[in-house]
C-alpha positions as CSV (number, residue, x, y, z in Angstrom):
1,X,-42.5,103.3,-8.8
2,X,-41.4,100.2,-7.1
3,X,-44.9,98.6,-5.6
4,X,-43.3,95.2,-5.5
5,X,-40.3,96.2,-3.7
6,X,-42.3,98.4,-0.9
7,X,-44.1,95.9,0.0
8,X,-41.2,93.7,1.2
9,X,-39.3,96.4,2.7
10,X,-39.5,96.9,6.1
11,X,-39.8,100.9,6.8
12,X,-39.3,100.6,10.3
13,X,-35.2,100.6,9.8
14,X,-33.7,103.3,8.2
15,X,-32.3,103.1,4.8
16,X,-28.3,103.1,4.6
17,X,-27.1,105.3,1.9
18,X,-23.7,103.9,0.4
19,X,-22.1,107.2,-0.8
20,X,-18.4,105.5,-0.3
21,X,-19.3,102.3,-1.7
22,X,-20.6,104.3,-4.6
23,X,-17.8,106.6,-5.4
24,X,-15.5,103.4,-5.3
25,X,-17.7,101.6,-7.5
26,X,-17.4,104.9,-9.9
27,X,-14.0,105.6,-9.3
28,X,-12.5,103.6,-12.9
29,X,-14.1,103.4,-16.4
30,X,-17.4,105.5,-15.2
31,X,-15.7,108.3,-13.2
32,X,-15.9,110.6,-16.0
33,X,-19.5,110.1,-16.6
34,X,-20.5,109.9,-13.2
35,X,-19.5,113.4,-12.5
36,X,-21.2,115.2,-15.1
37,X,-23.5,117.4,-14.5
38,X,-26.4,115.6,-16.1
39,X,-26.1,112.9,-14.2
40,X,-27.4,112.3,-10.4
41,X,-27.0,108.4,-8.9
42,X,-27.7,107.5,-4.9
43,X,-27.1,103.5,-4.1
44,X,-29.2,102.9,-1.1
45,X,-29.4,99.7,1.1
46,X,-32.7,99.1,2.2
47,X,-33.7,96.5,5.2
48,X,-36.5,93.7,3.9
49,X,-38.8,92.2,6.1
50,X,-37.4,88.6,5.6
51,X,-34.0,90.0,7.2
52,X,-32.1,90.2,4.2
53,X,-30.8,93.8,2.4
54,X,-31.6,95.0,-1.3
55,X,-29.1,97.4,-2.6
56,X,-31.2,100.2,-5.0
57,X,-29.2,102.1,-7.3
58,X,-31.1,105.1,-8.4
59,X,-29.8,107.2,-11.1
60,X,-32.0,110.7,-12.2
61,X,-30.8,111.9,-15.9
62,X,-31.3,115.7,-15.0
63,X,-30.8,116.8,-18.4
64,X,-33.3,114.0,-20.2
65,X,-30.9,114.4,-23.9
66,X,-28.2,115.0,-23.0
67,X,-24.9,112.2,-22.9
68,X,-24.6,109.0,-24.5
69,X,-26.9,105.8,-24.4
70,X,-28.6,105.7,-20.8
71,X,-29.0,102.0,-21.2
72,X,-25.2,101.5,-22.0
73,X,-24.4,103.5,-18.8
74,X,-27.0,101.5,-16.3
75,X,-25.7,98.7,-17.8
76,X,-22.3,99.7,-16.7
77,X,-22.8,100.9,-13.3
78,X,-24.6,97.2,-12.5
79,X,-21.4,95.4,-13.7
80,X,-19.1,97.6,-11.7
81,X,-21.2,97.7,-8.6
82,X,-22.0,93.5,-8.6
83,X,-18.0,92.8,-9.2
84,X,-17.0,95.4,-6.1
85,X,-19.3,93.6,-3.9
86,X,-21.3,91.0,-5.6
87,X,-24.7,92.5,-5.0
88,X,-27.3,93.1,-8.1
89,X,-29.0,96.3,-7.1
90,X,-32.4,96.8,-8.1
91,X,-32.4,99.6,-10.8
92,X,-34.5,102.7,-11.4
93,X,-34.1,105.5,-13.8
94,X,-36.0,108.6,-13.5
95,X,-35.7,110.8,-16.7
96,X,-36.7,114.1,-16.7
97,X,-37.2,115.0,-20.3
98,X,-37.8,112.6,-23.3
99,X,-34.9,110.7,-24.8
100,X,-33.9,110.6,-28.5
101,X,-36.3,108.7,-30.1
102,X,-33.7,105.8,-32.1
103,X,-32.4,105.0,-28.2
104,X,-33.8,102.0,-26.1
105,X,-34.8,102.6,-22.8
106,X,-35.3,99.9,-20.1
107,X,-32.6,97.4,-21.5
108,X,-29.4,96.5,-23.1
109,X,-28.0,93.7,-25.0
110,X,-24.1,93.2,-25.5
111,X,-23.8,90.0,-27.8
112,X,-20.5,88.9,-29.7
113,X,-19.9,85.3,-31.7
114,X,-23.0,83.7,-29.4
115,X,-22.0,84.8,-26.0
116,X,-24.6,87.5,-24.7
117,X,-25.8,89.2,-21.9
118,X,-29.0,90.9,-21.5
119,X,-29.9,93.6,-18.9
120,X,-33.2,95.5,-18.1
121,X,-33.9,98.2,-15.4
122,X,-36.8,100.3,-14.5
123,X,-37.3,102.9,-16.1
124,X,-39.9,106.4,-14.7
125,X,-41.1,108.8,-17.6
126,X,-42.0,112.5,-15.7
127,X,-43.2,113.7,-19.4
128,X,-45.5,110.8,-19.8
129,X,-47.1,111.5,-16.1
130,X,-51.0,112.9,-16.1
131,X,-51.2,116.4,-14.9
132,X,-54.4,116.1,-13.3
133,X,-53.5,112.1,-12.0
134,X,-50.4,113.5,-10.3
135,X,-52.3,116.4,-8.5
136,X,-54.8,114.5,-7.3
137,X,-53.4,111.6,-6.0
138,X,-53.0,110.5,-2.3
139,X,-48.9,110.0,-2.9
140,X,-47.3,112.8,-1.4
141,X,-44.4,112.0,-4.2
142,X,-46.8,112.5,-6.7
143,X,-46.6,116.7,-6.5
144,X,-42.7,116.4,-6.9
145,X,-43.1,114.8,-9.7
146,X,-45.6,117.0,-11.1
147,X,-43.0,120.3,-9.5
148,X,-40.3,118.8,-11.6
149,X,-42.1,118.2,-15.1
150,X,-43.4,122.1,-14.6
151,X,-40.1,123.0,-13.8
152,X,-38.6,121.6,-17.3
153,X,-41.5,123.9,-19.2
154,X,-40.6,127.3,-17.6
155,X,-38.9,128.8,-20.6
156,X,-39.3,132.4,-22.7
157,X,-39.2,135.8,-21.2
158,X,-41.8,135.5,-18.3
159,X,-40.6,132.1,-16.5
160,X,-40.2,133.6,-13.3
161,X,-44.6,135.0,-13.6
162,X,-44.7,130.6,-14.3
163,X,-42.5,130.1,-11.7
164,X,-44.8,131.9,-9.5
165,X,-47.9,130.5,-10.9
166,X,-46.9,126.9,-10.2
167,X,-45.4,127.5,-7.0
168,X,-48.6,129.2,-5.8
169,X,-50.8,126.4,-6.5
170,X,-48.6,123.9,-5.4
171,X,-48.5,125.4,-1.7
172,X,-52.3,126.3,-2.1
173,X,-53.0,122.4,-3.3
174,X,-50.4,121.0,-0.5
175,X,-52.0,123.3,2.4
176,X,-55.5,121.5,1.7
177,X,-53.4,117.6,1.9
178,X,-54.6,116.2,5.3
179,X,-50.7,115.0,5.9
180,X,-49.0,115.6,8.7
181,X,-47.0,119.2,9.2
182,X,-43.3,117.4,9.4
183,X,-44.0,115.7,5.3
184,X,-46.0,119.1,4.1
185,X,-43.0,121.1,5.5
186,X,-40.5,118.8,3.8
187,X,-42.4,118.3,0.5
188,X,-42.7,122.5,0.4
189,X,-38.9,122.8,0.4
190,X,-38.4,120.2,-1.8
191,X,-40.8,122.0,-4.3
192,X,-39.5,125.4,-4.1
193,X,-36.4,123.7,-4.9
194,X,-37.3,122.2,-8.3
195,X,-39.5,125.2,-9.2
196,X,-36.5,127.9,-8.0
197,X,-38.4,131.2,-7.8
198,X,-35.4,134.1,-8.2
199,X,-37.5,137.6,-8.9
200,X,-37.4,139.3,-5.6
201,X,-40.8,141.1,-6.6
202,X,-42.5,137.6,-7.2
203,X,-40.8,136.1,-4.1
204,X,-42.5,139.3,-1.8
205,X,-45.7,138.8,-3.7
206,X,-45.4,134.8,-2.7
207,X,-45.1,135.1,0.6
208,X,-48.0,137.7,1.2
209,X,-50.2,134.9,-0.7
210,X,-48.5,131.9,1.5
211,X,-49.5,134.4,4.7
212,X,-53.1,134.8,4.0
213,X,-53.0,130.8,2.8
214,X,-51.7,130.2,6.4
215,X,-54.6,132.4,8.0
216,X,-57.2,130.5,6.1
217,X,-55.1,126.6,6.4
218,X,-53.6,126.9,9.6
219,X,-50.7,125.0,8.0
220,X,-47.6,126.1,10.6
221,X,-44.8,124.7,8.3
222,X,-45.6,127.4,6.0
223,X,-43.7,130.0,8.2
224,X,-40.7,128.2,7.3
225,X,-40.9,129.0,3.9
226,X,-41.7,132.6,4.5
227,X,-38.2,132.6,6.1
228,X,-36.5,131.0,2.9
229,X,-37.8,133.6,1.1
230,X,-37.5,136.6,3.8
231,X,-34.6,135.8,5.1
232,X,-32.0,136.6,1.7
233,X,-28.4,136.3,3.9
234,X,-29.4,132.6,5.1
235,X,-29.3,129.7,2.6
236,X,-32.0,126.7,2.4
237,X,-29.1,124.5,3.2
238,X,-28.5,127.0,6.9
239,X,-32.3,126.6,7.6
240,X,-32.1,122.7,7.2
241,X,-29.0,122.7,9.6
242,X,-31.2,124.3,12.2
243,X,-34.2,121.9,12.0
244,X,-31.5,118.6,12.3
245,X,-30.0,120.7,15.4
246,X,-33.6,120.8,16.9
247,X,-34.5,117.4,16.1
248,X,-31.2,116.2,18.6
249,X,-31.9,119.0,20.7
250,X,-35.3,117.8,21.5
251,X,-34.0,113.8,21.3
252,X,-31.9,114.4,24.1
253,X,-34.7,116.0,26.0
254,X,-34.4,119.8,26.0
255,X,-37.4,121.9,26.1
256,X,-38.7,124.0,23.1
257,X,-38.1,127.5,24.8
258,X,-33.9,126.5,25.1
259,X,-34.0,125.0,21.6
260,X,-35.2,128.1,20.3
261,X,-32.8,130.2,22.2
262,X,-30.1,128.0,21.3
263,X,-31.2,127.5,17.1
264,X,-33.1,131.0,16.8
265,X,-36.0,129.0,15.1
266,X,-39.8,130.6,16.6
267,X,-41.5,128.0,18.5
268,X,-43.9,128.1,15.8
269,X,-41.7,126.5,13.4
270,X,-40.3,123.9,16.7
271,X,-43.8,122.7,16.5
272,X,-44.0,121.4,13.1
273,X,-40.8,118.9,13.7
């Protein structure tokens, strides 16, 4: 979304998230906005390669329609966030559904008696995206985006059966990706996520077909979501917990065998981290 900005980022430092500097920035004229529920922003720092940091303010309008002018609001959030701390994040909004066609996306102009200021962000369109581009591309981001502009259509009486039917061909598609078990593990969550499968009948029926996928894939990370699924008293969130215990588990040099005794994950699943 971003080429020119990967490139001088160097990925070999972890990005910062600023969650406090964010809620201060928020905490005045935008509070109210900010927490609605359409509404999703993450200010990141990110490390370059010329030993300077980029601030990246990333705001996802979850419900595409809904609230007032987008550019207004990204607009605000750069002034309040550059006069906290005088840094000029680079912008990106992801909309998941089409706006109202008389709004302008991408920039915003206040003017008054020949004094003006002009602001444009970037801007990401899931509707616009190319079903058969996004499922066949190389970026492993590229099937979330498809999950999430699937996940906007599931409407009408037999959802869930689409539900099912996109979920199923996502794993199937993402078992055939030569990437490695730790990013088809995470993407797999991540998509059963967005796409939310609730029939109990459908979820049974899902993880027979993810079994036999398994068998004929040998993709490991797939038992993990056989246990979402299965496993009805432990939440995504619990199952997550585990896998970060295991990861400093096994950073501070303890064997499999004790990290399973101690996080009740199989060994199977120990080996996809």
């Amino acid at each position: 979304m971003l080429p020119e900005l990967y490139e001088k980022v160097d990925w070999s430092k972890e990005p910062k998230f600023l969650s406090q500097e964010l809620r201060d920035t928020l905490n005045g004229p935008a509070a109210e906005e900010h927490n609605a529920a359409r509404f999703v922003d993450v200010l990141v720092q990110l490390s370059l390669k010329s030993g300077e940091t980029q601030w990246v303010l990333l705001h996802i309008e979850v419900q595409g329609k809904g609230g007032d002018d987008i550019s207004y609001r990204m607009t605000l959030y750069c002034c309040l966030i550059f006069s906290h701390y005088h840094q000029m994040p680079i912008a990106l909004a992801i909309l998941t559904a089409p706006r109202p066609e008389k709004e302008t996306v991408g920039s915003y102009t206040l003017e008054q008696c020949g004094t003006q200021l002009s602001y444009r962000y970037n801007y990401f369109e899931i509707e616009a995206q190319d079903d058969k581009a996004l499922l066949e591309s190389d970026n492993p981001f590229d099937l979330i985006i498809y999950a999430a502009k699937k996940e906007s259509l599931f409407k009408g009486g037999d959802k869930e059966q689409q539900k099912f039917k996109y979920l199923r061909e996502l794993t199937r598609l993402l078992a055939g990706k030569g990437w490695n078990e730790k990013d088809r593990r995470d993407l797999l969550i991540l998509i059963a996520r967005l796409i939310n499968l609730e029939d109990k009948g459908l979820q049974k029926q899902y993880v027979e077909d993810v079994q036999a996928m398994k068998g004929e894939s040998g993709m490991a990370a797939m038992t993990f979501i056989e246990k979402y699924f299965k496993d009805e008293g432990i939440s995504l969130g619990r199952h997550e917990e585990k896998f970060d215990t295991a990861r400093r588990l096994r950073d501070m040099g303890m064997a499999d065998t004790d990290i399973h005794k101690a996080t009740s994950l199989s060994l199977e699943e120990l080996r996809t981290l």
